[in-house]
PANU-832159 format. One record per residue: x negated, y negated, z of N, C-alpha, C in turn. Coordinates in steps of 0.02 Angstrom, whole numbers, padded with zeros to 5 digits, always signed. Each point is the difference from the previous one (the first is absolute). Layout:
<pts>
XYZXYZXYZ;...
</pts>
This chain:
<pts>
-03681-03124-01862+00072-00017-00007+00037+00055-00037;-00026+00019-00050+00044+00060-00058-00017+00056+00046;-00047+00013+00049+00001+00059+00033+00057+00004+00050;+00007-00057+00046+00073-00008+00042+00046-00007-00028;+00024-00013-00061+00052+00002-00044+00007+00082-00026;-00044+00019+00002-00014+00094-00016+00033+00030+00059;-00027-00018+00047+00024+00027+00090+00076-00005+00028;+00006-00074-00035+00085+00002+00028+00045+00033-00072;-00017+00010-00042+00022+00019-00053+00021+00091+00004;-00057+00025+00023-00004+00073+00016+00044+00008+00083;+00024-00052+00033+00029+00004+00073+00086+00004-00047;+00015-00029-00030+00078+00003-00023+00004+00020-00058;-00030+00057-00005+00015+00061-00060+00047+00052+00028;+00058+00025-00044+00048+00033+00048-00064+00078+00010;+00045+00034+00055-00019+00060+00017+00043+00060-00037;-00024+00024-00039+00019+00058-00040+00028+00058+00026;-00043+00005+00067+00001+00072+00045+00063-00005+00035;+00048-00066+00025+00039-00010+00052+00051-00002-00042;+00015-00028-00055+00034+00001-00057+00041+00077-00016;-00039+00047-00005+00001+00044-00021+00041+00058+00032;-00047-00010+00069+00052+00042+00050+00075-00036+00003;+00014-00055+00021+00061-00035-00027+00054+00034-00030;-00022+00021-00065+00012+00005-00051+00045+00083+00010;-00049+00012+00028+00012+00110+00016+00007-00028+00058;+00034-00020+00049+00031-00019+00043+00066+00015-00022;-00005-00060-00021+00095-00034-00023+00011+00079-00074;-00039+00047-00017+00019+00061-00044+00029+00033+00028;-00034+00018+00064+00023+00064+00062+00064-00014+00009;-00003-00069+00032+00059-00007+00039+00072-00003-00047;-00028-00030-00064+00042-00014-00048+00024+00088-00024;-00012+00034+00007-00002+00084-00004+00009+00052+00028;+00023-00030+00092-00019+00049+00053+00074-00040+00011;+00020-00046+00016+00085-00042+00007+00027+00015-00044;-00011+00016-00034+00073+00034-00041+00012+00063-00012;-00067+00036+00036+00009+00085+00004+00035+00019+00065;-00034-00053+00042+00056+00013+00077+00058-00010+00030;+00010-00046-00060+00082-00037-00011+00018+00046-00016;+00004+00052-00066+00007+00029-00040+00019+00078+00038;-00060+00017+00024+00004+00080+00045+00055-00033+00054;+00020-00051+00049+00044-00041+00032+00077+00029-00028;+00015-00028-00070+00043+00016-00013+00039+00057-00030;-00046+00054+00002-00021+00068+00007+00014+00034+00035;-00023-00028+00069+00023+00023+00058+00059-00001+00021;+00015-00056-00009+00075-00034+00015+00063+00031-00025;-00011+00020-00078+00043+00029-00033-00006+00066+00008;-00056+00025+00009+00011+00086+00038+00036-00001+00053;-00023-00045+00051+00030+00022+00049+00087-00015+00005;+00000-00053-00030+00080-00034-00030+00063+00054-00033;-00027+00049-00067+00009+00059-00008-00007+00067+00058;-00042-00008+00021-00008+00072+00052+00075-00014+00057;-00026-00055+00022+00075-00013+00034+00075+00011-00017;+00011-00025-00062+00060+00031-00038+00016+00040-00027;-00060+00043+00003+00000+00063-00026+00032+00058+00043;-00039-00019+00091+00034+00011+00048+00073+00001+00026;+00011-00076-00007+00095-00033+00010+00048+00052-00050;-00041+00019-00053+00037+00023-00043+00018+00094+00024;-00048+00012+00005-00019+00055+00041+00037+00021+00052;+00005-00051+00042+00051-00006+00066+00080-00001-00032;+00005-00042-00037+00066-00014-00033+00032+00075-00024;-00061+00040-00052+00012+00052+00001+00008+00077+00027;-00010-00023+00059+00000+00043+00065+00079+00001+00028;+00024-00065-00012+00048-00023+00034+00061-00005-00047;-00009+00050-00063+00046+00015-00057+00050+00032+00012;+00039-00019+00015+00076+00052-00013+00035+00001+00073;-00040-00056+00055+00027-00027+00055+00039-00039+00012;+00084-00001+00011+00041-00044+00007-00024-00069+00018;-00002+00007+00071-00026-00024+00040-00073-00025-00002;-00032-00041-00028-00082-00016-00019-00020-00049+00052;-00035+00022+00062-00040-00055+00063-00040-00037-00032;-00037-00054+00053-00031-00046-00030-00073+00043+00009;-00010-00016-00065-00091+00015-00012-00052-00041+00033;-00047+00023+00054-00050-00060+00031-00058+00048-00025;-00054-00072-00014-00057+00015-00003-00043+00065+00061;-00041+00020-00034-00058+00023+00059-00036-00042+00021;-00015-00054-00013-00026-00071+00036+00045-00019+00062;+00073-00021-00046+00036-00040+00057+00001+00042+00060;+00013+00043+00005+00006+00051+00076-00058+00026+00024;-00057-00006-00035-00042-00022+00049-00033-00047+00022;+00016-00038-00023+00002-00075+00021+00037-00008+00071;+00082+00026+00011+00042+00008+00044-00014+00035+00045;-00042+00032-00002-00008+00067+00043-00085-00028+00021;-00016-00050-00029-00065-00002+00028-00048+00038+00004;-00004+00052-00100-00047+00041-00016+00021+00066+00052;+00065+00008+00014+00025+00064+00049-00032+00002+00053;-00008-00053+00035-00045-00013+00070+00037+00052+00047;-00054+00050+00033+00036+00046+00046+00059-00022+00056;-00027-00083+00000+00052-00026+00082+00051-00013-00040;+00012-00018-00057+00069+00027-00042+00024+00046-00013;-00027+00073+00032+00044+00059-00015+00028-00001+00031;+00066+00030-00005+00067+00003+00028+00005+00072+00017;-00013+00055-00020+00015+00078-00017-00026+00020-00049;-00008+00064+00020-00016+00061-00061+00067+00036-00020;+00026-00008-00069+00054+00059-00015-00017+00036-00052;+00036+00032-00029-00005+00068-00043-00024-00026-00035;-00002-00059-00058-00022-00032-00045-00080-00024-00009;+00004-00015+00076-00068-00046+00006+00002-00043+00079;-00024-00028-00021-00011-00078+00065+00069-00029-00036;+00028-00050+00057+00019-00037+00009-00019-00079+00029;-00011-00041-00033-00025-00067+00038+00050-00056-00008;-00032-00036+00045+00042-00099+00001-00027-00002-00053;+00034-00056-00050-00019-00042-00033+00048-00081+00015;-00020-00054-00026+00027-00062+00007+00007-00016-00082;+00026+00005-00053+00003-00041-00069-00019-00070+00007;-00014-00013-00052-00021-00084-00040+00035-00048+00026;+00090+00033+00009+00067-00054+00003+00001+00019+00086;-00021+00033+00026-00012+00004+00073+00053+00059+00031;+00021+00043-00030+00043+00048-00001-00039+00043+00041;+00011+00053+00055-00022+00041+00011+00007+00076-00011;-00043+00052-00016+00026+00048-00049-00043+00044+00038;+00004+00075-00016-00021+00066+00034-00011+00016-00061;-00069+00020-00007-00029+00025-00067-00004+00062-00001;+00025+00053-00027-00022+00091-00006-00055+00007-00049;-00059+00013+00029-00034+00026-00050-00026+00082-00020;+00040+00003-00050-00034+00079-00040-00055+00034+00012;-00019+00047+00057-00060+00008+00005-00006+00034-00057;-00085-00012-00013-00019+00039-00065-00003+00092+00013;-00008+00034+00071-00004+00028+00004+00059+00063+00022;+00073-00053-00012+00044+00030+00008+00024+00046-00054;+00037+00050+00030+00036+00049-00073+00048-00036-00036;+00011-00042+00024+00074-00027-00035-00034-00064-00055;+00036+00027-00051-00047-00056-00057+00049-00034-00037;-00006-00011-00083+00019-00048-00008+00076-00002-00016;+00034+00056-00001+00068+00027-00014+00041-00009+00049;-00016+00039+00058+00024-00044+00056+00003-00089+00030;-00052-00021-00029-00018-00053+00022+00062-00048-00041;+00001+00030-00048+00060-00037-00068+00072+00009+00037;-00011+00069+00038+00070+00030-00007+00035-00062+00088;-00057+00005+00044+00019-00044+00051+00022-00082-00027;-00042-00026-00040+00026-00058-00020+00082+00002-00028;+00005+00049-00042+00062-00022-00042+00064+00009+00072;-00028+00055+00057+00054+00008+00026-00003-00065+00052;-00039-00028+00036+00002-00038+00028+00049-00082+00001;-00032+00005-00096+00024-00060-00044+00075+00007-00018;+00024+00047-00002+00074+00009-00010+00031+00011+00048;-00005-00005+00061+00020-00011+00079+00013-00070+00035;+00051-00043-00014-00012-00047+00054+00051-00002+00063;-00018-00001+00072+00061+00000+00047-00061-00026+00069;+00023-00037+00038-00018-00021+00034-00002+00034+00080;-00026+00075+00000-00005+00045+00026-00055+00053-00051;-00035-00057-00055-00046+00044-00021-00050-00038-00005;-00060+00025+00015-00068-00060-00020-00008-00011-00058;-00017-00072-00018+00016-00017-00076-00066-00007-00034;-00015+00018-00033-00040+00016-00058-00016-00067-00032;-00049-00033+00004-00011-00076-00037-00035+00006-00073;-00041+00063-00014-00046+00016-00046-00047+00058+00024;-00047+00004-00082-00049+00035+00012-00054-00015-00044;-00067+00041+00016-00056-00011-00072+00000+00063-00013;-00037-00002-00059-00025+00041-00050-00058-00009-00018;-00045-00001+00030-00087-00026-00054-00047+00055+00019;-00005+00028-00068-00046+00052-00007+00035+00083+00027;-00037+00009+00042+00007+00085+00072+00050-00056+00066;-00010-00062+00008+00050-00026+00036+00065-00004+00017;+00016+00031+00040+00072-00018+00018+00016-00013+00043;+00042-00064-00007+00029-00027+00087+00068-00020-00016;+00042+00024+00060+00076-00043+00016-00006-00034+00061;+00039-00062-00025+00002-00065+00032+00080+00003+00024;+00004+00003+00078+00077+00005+00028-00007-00069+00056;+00065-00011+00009-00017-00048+00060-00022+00018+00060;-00016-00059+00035-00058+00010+00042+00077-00008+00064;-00004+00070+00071+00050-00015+00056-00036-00020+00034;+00013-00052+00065-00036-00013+00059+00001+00057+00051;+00046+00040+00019+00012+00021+00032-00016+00099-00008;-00026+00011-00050-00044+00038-00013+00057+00079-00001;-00018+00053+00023+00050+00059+00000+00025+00016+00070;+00056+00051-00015+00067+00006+00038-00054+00047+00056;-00041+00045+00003-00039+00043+00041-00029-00039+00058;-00056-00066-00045-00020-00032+00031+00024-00033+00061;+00059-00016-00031+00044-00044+00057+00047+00031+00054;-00016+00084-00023+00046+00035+00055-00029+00042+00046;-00062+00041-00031-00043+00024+00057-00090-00004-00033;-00004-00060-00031-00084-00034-00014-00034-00055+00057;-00016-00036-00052-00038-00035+00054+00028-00099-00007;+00045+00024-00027+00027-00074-00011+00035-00036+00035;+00002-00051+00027+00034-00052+00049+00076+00002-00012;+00036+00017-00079+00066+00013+00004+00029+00028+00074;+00056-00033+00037+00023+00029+00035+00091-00002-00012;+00022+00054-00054+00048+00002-00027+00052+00021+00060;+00064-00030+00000+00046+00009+00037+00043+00045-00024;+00073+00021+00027+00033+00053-00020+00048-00024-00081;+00031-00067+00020+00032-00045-00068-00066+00000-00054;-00031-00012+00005-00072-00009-00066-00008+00090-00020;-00008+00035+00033-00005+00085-00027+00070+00010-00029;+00060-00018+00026+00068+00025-00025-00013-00025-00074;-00020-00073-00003-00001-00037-00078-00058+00039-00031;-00048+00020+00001-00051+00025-00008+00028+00064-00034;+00056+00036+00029-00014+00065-00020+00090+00004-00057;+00027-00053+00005+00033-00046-00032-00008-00010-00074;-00099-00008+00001+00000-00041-00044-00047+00033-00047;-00012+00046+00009-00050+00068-00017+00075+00040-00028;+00049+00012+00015+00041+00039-00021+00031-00031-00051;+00013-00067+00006+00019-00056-00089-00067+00039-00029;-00057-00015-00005-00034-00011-00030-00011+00080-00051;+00017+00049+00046-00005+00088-00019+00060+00005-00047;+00067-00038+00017+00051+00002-00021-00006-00025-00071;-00009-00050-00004-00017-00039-00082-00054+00061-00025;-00059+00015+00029-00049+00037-00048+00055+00062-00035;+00029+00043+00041+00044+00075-00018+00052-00033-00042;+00023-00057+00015+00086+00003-00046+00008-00069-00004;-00014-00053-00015+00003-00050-00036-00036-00023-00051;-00064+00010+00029-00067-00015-00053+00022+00016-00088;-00014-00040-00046+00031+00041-00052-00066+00073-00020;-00052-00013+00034-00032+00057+00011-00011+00051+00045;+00030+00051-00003+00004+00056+00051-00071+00002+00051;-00029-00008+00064-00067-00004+00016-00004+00046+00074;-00034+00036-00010-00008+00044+00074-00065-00031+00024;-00023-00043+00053-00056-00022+00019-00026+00074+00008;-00017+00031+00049-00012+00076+00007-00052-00010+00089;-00011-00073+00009-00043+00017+00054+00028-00078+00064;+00082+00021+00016+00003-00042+00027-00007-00010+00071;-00050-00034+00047-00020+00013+00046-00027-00078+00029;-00016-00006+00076+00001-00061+00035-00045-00046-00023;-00048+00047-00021-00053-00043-00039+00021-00036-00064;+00035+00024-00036+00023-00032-00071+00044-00032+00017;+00041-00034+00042+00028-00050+00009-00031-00072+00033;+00005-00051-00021-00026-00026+00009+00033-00078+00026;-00022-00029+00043+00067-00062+00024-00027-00071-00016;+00054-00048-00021-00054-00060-00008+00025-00042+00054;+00003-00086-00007-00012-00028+00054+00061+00004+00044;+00051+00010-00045+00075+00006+00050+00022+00087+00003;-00058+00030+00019-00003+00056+00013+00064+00044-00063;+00022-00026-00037+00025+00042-00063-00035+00059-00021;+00012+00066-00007-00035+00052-00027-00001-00008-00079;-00059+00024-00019-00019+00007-00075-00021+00064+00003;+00023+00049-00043-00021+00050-00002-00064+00009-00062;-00053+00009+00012-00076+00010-00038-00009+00066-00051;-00080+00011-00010-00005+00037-00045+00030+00043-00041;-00002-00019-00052+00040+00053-00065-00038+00035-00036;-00056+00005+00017-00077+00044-00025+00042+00058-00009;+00039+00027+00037+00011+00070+00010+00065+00004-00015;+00029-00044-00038+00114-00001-00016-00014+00038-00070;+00056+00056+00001+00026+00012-00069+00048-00013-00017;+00012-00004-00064+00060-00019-00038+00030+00048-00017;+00070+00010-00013+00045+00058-00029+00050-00011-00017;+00017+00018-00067+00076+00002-00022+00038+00027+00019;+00083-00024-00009+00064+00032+00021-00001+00081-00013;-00042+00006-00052+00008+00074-00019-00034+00080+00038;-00052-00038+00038-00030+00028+00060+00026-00016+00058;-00009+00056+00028+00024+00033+00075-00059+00005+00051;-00046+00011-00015-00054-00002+00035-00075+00007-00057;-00044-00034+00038-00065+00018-00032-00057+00052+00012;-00017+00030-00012-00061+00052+00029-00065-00043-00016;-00038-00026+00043-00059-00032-00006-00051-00004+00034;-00060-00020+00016-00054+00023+00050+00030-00047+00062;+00008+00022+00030+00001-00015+00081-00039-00061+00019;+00017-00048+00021-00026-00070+00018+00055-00051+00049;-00059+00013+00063+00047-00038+00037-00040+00006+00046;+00031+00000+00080-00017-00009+00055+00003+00047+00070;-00030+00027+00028+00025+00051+00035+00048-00027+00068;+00038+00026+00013+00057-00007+00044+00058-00030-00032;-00015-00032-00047+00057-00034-00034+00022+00019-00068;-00022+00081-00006+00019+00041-00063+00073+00055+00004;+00040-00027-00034+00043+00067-00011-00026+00062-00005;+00032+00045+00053-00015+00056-00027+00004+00033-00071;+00056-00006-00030+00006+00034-00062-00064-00040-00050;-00021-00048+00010-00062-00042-00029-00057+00038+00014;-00020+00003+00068-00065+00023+00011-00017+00089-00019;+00053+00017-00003+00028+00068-00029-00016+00010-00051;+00059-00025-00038-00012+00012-00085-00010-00032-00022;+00006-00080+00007-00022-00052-00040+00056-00031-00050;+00068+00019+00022+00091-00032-00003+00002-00057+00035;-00019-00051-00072+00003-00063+00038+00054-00035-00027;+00051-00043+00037+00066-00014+00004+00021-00056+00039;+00005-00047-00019+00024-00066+00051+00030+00033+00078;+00003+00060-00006-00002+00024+00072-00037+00009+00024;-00080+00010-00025-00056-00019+00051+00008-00060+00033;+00001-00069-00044-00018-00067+00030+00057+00012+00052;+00067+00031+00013+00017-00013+00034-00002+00030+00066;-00050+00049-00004-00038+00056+00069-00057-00067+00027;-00041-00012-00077-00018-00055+00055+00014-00057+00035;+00048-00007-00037+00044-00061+00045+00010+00004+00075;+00031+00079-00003+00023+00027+00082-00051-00022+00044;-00064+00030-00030-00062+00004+00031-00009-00061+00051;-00006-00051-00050-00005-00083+00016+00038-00020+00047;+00064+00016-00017+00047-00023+00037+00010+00008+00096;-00024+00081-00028-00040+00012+00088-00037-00041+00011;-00070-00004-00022-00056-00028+00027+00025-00083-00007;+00063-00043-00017+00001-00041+00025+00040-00031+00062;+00034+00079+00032+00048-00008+00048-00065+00015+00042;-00046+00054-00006-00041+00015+00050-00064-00039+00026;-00018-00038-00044-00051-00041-00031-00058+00038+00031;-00010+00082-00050-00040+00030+00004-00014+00016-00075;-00056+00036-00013-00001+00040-00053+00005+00080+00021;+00034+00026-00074+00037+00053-00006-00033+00070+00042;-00075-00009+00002-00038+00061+00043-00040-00054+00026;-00027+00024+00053-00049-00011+00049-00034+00046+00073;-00022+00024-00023-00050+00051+00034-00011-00006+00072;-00019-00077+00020-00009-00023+00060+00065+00003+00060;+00063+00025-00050+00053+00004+00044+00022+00048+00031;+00041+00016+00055+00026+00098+00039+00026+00015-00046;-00024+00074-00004+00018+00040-00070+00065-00006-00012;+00054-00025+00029+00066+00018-00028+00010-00085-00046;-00021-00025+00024-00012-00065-00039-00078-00042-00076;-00012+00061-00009-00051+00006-00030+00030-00016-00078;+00070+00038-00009+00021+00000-00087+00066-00053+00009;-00012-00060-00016+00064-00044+00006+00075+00045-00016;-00016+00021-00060+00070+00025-00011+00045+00037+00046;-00050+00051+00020+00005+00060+00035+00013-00023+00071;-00013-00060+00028-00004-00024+00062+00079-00044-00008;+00014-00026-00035+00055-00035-00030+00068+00064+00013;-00023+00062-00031+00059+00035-00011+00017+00026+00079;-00054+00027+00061+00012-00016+00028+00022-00013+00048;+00006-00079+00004+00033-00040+00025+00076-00031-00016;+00013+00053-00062+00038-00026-00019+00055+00047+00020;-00012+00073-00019+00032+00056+00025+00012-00028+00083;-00035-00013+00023+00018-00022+00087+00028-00070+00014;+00031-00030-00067+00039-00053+00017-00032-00030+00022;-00081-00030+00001-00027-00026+00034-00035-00055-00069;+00030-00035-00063-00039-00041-00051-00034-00047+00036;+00064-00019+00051-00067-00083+00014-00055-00007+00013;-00014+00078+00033-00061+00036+00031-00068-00035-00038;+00018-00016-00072-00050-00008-00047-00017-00031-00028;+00031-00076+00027+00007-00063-00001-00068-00015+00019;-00046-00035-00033-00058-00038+00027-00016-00023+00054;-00046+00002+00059+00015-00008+00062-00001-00084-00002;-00051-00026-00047-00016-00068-00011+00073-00073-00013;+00054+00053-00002+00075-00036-00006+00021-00020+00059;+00002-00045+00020+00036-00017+00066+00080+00002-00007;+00003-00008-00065+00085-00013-00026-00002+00021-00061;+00073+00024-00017+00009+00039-00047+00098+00045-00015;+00027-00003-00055+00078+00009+00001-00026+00058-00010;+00030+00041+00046+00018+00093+00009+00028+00007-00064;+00055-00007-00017+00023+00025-00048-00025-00026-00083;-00041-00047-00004-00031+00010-00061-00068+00068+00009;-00038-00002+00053-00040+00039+00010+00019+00051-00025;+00062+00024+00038+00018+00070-00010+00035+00019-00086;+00017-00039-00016+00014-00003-00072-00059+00014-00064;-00036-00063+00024-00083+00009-00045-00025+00080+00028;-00003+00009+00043-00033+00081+00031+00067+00041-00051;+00060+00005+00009+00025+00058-00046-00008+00001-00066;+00006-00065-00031-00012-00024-00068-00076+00027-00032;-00068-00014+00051-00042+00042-00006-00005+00090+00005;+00042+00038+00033+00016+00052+00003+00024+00052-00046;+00037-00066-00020+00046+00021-00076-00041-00003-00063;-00055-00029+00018-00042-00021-00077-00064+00044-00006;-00023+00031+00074-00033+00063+00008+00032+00062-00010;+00044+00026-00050+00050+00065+00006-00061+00025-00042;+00005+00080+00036-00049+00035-00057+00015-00005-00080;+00070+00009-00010+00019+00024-00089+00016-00094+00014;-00033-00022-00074+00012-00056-00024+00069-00009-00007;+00061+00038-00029+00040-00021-00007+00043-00013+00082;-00001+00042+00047+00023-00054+00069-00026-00052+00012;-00076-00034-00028+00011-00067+00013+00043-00073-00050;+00009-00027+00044+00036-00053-00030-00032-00033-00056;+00023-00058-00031-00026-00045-00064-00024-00056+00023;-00017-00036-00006-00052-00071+00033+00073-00046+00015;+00027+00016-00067+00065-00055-00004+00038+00013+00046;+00026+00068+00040+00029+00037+00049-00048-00032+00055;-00059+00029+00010-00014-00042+00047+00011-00066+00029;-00020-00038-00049+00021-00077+00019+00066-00030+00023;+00063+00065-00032+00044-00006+00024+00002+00015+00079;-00013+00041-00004+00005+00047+00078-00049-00040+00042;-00042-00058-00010-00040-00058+00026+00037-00056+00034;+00031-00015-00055+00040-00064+00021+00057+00035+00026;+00039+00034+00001+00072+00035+00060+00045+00005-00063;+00006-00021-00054+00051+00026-00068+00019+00072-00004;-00041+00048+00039+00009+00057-00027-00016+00053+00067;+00039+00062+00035-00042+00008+00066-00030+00035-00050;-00073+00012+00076-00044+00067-00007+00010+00049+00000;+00052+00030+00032+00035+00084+00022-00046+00003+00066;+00038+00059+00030-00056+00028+00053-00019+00061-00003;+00032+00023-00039-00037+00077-00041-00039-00020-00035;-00069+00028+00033-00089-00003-00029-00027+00057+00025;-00008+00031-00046-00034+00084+00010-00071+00007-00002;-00024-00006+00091-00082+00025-00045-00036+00032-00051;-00039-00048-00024-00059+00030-00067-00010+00073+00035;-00001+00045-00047-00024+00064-00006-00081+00013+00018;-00035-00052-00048-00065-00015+00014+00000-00029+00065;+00035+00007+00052-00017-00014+00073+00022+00047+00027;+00070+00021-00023+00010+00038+00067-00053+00085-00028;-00009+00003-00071-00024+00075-00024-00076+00006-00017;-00031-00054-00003-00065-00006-00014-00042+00011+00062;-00055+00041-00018-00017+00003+00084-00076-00046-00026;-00026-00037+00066-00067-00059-00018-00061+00042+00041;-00031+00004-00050-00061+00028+00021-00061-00071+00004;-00021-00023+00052-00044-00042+00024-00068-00001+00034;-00005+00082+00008-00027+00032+00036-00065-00039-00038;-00033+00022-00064-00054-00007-00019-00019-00076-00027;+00042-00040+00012-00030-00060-00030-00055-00047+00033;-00007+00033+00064-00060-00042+00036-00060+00034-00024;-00002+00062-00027-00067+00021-00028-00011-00015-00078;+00049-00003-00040-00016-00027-00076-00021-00072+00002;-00033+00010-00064-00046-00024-00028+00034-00079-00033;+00007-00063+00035+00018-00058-00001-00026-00025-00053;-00024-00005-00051-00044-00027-00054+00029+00039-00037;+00038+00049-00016+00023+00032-00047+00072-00036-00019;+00008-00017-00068+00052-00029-00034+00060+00042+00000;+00060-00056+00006+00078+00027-00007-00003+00035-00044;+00024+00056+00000+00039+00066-00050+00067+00029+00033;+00026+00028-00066+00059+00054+00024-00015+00067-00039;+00008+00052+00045-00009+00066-00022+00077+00049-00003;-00012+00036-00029+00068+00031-00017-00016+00100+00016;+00038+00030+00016+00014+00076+00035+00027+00024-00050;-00016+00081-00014+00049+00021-00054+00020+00071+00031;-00014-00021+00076+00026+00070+00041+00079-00009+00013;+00013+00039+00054+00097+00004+00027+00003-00080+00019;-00060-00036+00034+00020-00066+00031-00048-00033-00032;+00035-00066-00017-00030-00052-00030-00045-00048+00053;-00038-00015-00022-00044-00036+00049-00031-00070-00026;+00018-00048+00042-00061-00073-00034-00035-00007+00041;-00037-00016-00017-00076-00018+00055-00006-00056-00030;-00003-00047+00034-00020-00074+00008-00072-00026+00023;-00035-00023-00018-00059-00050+00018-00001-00044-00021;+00031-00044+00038-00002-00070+00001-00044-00042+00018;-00038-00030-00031-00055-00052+00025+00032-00059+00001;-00034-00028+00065+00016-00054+00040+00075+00001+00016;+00012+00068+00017+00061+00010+00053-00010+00033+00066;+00033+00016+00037-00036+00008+00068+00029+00100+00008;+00028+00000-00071+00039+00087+00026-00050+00022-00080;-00070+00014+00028-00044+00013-00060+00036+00051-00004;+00019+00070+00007+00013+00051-00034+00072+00042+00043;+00056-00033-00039+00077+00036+00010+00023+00064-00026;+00005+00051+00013+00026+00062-00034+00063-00007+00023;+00048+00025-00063+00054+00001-00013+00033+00062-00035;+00035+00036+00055+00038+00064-00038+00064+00000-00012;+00037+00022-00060+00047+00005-00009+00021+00045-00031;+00072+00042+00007+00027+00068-00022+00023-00017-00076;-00027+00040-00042+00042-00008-00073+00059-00028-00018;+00060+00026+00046+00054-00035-00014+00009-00079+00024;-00035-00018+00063+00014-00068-00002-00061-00040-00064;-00057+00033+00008-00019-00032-00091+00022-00004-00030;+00068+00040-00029+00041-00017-00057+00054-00046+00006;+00011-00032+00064+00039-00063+00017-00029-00051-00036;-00065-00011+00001-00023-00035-00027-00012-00033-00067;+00025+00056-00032+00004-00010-00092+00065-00021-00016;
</pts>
């Protein structure tokens, strides 16, 4: 009996060993939860600081800017952009890529992103915002924001349906613009040049205005695009001397020359446009009979032979002669070799709408009738070789052009000393 009383006695004795671990169980855990809580809120507050450290950063980037856009994350836009999914690129421009994005609130937006490997850094990048941000007219693409995080930079503009003015005139786009939609078109590109030169309370020379930088949205309205490349200038300057940036065919001479840049470039390229939207060609094309090869030059002419309508888009079934022929002199007038025969944007627009005539005294460019085109060698140069301009320090001045991804790889251009000095 006292032995089974021994047996069940030794069965409900606690266990020491199970106890124990228990014990350094509930230590760990009691020791390891409040270190991970702890490093948690660690984290949190670094990263909480690092962030505002950033905003602040940005803020201070954005010091001494009238005009201050809205700041977006580097998250939110790629979030919008869908991590910059390639079937969201839109274009490559000077800056970078261009992509769709969609925002949070369902807005749709055209993201520029900064390539890292571009020359243009963070001074410029400042200098496009402030000008963008102190611009509003509804003939300009509007600017919604930008980021700042880290080597990042992106501007956020609105998003057009209807994509650029090139596209829709000799690309690949279903636009099939009529003669009333180009008249407004070129209408509305000339408000828009007009406010940049002489309303803006900031003086702004875009410097590269051309079919591609315009851009149309759903009621085919022109917006005129990138300002990567606009300078600013006070009343107290007359012209700027600066590196050359722009576009070939749609450069003032006295620009591609010396580098006298003057709201009378934008308005050479205006001319430019203005052809290629009566012609709904672009300005050169190689594939065409040589006398029709240089728009301008094919323009003048036809024009000398009283023959403008000649150059009317064949794709018009209809169309008013006499605006044609108006937009064609108005362009004529805005191609004059010496900047000062061409007109002012504001002049233009007059001479657009019928307020003001055109004249019919228009004196061929010098650079057409005196320049002789050497074309001879551009089917043997070297296509992979990047745009430059070279300069002569003999009796005749000479530019040599290589243009990539133009179809007139290598233009020689001669001209006699004295008409070079028209140019200054």
């Amino acid at each position: 009996m006292n032995k089974q009383l021994s047996n069940c006695s030794a069965v409900f004795q606690p266990r020491p060993i199970r106890s124990t671990n228990s014990k350094r169980t509930a230590v760990i855990v009691g020791v390891i939860v409040p270190l991970v809580v702890v490093s948690l809120l660690v984290l949190a507050a670094y990263w909480f600081v690092r962030r505002k450290k950033r905003a602040r950063a940005a803020e201070d980037e954005l010091f001494g800017i009238d005009a201050k856009p809205y700041i977006f994350t580097y998250a939110e836009l790629r979030s919008a952009t869908g991590d910059f999914n390639s079937s969201n690129k839109l274009g490559e421009g000077g800056f970078g890529a261009v992509y769709k994005g969609t925002l949070s609130d369902g807005r749709l937006v055209a993201v520029k992103q900064l390539s890292v490997a571009s020359h243009h850094g963070k001074n410029q990048f400042i200098t496009e915002i402030a000008t963008i941000s102190a611009v509003q007219h509804r003939n300009l693409v509007k600017l919604y924001g930008c980021c700042l995080d880290g080597e990042k930079r992106l501007l956020v503009y609105e998003y057009l349906e209807n994509k650029s003015l090139d596209q829709a005139l000799f690309g690949e786009s279903n636009l099939k613009l009529n003669w009333a939609q180009r008249f407004e078109i070129c209408l509305g590109v000339a408000k828009g040049l007009a406010y940049l030169h002489e309303e803006s309370r900031l003086r702004i020379v875009h410097r590269d205005v051309k079919a591609s930088n315009i851009l149309l949205d759903s009621d085919l309205n022109p917006k005129i695009s990138d300002f990567g490349l606009a300078k600013l200038y006070d009343d107290k300057k007359t012209h700027i001397s600066t590196r050359v940036a722009g576009t070939i065919g749609y450069l003032a001479p006295e620009y591609a020359m010396r580098g006298h840049l003057t709201e009378k470039v934008d308005v050479f390229g205006f001319g430019v446009v203005a052809l290629e939207i009566v012609s709904g060609r672009s300005n050169s094309d190689a594939s065409l009979e040589k006398e029709k090869v240089y728009l301008l030059e094919w323009a003048w002419q036809l024009h000398e032979n009283n023959q403008d309508v000649e150059l009317v888009d064949k794709r018009l079934s209809e169309f008013n002669a006499e605006e044609v022929k108006r937009v064609i002199r108005i362009a004529l007038l805005c191609t004059q070799t010496a900047p000062a025969h061409r007109p002012t944007m504001s002049r233009v627009l007059a001479m657009l709408t019928g307020d003001i005539e055109v004249g019919t005294a228009i004196s061929k460019p010098t650079y057409l009738a005196d320049w002789t085109f050497d074309d001879s060698s551009f089917m043997t140069s070297n296509a992979s070789e990047a745009s430059r301009v070279g300069f002569s320090s003999s009796s005749k001045s000479t530019i040599t052009t290589l243009a990539q991804n133009s179809p007139l790889t290598n233009v020689t251009l001669s001209m006699s000393d004295d008409e070079e000095s028209r140019l200054s």
